[in-house]
C-alpha positions as a printed NumPy array, in Angstrom:
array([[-13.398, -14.662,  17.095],
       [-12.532, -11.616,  18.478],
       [-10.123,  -9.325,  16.103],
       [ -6.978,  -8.118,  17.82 ],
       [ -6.391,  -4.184,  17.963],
       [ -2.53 ,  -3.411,  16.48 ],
       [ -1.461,  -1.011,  18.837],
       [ -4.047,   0.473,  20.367],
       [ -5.296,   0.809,  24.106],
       [ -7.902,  -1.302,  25.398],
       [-11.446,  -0.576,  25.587],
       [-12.465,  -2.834,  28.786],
       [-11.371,  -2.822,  32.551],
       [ -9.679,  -6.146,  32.175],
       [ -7.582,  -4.816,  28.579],
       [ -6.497,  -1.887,  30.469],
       [ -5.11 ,  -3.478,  33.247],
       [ -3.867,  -6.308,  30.732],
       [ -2.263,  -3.203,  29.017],
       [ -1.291,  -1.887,  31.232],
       [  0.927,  -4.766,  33.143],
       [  2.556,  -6.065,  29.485],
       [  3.603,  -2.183,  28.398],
       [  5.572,  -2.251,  31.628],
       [  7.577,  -5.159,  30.651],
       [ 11.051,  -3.927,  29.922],
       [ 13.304,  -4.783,  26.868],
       [ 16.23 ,  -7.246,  27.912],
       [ 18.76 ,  -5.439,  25.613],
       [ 18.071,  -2.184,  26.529],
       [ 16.283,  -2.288,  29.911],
       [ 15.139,   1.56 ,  29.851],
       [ 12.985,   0.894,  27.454],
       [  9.84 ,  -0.608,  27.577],
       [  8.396,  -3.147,  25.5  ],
       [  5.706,   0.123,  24.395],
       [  8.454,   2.621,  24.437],
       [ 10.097,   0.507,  21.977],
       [  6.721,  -0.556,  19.468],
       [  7.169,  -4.673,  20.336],
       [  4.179,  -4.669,  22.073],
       [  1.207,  -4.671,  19.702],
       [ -2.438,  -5.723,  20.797],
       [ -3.7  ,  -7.173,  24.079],
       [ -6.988,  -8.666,  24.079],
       [ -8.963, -10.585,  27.331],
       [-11.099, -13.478,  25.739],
       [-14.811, -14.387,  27.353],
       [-12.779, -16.944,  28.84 ],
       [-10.334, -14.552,  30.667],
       [ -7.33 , -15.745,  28.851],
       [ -5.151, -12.758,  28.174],
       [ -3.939, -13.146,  24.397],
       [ -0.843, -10.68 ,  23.767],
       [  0.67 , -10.079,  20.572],
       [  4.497,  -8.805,  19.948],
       [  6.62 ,  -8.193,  16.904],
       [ 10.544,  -8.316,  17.198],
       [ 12.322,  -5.74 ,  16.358],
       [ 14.052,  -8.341,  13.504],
       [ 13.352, -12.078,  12.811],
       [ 15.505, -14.125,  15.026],
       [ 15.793, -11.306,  17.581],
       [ 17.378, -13.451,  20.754],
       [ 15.464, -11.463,  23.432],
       [ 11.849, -12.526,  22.144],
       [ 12.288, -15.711,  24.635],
       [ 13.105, -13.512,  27.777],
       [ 10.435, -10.796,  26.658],
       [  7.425, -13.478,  26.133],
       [  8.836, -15.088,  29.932],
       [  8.665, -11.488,  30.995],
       [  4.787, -10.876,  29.868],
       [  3.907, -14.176,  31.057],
       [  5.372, -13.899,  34.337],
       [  4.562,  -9.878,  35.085],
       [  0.79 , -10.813,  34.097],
       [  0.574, -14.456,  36.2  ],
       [  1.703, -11.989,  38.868],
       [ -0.672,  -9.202,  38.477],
       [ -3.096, -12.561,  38.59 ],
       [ -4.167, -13.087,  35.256],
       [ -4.181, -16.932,  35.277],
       [ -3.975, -18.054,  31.557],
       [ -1.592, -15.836,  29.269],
       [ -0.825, -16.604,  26.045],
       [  1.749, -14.836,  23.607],
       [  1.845, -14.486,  20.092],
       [  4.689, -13.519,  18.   ],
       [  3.623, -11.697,  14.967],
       [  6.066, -11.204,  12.033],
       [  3.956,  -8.95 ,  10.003],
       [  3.688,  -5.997,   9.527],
       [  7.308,  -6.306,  10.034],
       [  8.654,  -3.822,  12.995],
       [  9.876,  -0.46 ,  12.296],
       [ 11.842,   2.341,  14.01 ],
       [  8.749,   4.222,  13.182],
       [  6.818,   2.788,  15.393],
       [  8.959,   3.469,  18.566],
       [  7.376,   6.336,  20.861],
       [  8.583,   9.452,  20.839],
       [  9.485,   9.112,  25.099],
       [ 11.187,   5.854,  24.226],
       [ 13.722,   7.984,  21.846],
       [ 13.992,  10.269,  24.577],
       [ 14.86 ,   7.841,  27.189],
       [ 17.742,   6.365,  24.704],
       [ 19.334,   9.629,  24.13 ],
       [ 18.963,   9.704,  28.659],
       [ 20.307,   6.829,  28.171],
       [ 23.203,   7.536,  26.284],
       [ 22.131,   5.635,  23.263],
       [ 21.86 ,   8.184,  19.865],
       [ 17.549,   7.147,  18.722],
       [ 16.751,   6.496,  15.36 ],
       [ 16.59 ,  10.065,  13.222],
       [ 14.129,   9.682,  10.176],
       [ 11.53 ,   6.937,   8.919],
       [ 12.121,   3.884,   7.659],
       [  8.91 ,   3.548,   6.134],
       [  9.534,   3.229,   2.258],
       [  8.585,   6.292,   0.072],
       [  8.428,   7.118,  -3.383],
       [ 10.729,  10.857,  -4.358],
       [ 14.744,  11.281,  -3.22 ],
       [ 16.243,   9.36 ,  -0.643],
       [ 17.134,  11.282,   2.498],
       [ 20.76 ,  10.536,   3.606],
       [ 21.442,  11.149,   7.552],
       [ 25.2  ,  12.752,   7.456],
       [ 26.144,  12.757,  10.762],
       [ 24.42 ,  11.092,  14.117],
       [ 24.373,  13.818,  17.313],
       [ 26.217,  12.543,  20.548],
       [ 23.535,  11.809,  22.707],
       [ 25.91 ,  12.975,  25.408],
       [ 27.594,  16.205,  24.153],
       [ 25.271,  17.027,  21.649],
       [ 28.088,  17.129,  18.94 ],
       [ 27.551,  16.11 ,  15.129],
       [ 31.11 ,  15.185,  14.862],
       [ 30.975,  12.214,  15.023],
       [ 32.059,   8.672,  13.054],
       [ 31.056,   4.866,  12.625],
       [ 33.754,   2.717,  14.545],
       [ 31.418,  -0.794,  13.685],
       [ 28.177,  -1.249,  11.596],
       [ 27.167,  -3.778,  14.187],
       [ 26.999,  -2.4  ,  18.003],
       [ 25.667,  -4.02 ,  21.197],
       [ 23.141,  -5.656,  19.233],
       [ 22.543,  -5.938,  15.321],
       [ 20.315,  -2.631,  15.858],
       [ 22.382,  -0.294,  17.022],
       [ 25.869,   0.796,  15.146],
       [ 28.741,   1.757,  17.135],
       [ 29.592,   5.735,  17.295],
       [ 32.753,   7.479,  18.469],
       [ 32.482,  11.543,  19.434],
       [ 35.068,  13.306,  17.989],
       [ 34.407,  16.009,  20.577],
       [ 33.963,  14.525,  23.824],
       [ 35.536,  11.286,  22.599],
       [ 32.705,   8.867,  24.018],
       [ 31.767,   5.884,  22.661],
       [ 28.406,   5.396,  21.927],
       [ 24.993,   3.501,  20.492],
       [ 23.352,   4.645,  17.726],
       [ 19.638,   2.472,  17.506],
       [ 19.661,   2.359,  13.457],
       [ 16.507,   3.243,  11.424],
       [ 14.827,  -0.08 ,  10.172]])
């Protein structure tokens, strides 16, 4: 059995393309992201039988859009005529913020959604404390938390005190 790369490229023709097709895929709660911009996607392997194994991680256990992102791989690679696709849902490592891209934070902020600031990965010494979240429309750091929960259980829900928008803020996790 063949061992499955965690986030890596492929090596072959067949990965690439593979690759290629599922990094495309976009995220159902936040469609300017892909599932790559945003770290789901996770290895993509083409067996010596040509089945296309791909593995994803949700961005939380019990994440609703895992059903219309697995459809979505399924479907985008049946089209791009890969005939047998199968998709894996791996819980660990458990997803981070860290592992979003560095473009996908910049298309959020585009967006009009504030990206993660920090790393969530757990490390020994003080622990950092963000006071204030910049407007990803004015640029402002006056800002406060109107709700914990926004949109969806990973974002919080910001107000500008300067241009008085509403907005997203995709938490660190």
């Amino acid at each position: 059995m063949v061992t499955l790369r965690q986030a890596q490229g492929p090596t072959d023709v067949a990965e690439h393309r593979a690759w290629q097709v599922a990094a495309a895929v976009a995220d159902p709660e936040v469609p300017v992201l892909t599932i790559e911009d945003l770290g789901v996607l996770r290895a993509v392997q083409v067996d010596e039988t040509d089945r296309v194994i791909v593995e994803i991680t949700p961005t939380y256990s019990g994440c609703p859009a895992m059903d219309a992102i697995r459809d979505d791989i399924v479907l985008a690679l049946t089209a791009d005529g890969f005939a047998d696709v199968e998709v894996r849902t791996v819980l660990s490592p458990a997803w981070t913020t860290d592992w979003m891209s560095e473009e996908g934070k910049r298309k959020l902020t585009e967006y009009g959604i504030a990206p993660p600031s920090g790393h969530a990965a757990v490390r020994q010494g003080p622990v950092r404390l963000v006071l204030s979240i910049r407007c990803p429309r004015c640029g402002s750091l006056d800002t406060r938390e109107v709700s914990r929960f926004g949109s969806t259980s990973c974002k919080a829900l910001y107000e500008c005190r300067a241009c008085l928008e509403p907005f997203d803020h995709f938490k660190v996790i």
